[in-house]
N, C-alpha and C positions, 0 to 999 in steps of 0.2 A: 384856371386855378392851379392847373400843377407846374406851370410857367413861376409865379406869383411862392407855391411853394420850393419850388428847384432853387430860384433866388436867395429866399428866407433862409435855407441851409447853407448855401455858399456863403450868404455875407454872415452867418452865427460864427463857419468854420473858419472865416479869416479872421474877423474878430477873435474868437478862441487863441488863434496862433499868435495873433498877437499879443492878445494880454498874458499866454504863456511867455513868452520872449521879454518884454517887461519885467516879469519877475524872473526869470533866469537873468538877464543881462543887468536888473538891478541887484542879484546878490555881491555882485564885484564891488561893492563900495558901503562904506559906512553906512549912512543914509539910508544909502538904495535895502540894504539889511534890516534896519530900522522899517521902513514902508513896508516887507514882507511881512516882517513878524506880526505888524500891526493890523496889516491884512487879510491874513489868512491865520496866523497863528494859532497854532495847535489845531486846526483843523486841515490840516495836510492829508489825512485819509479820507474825508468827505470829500477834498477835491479832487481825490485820484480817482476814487467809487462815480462820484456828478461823470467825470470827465468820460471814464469808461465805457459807465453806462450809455450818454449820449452817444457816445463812438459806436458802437453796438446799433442802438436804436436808430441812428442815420444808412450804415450799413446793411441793414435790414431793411427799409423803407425804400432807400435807392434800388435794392433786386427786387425785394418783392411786390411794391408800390410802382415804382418804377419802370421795371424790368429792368433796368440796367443788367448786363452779363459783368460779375465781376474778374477783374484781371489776374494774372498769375498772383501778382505781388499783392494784390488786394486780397488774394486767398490766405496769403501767408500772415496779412496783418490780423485778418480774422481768426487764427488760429489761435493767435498771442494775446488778441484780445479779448477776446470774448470769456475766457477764462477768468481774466481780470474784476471783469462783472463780480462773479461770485465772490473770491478771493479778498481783493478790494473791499465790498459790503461787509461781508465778516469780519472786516480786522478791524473795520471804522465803529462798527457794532459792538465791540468788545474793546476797542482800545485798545489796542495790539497793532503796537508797531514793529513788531518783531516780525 
């Protein structure tokens, strides 16, 4: 079972990178702007809160569920993230893109 779950996180967090890359590499063009806005728009702060939150929630699950030990640089992403969590929720909560 936690074979089956280790997987389900890896191919979510390729996926993830991927459909981020998508929308970054499709703002470079007319169109590709068009597909964004139609996409996601105006909820830019729900996908930054979703995105966080998951990152958080897999980071946690991999030490604690896991044991994984995490790495220097994996310390340092959990610093800047995890913060994000909060921050993130709040501003999509109030609509504050400032």
């Amino acid at each position: 079972m936690e074979d089956l779950i280790r997987t389900l996180m890896l191919v979510g967090a390729y996926m993830a990178g991927a459909a981020g890359l998508v929308l970054i590499v499709a703002r470079f063009s007319a169109p590709g702007r068009e597909f964004v806005r139609r996409t996601i728009g105006g909820q830019e702060l729900w996908f930054a809160f979703a995105t966080a939150l998951l990152m958080s929630l897999a980071s946690l699950t991999l030490s604690e569920v896991f044991h994984y030990n995490p790495c220097r640089w994996c310390w340092f992403q959990r610093i800047f993230a995890y913060p994000n969590v909060i921050v993130l929720g709040w501003a999509a909560v109030r609509r504050d893109v400032k």
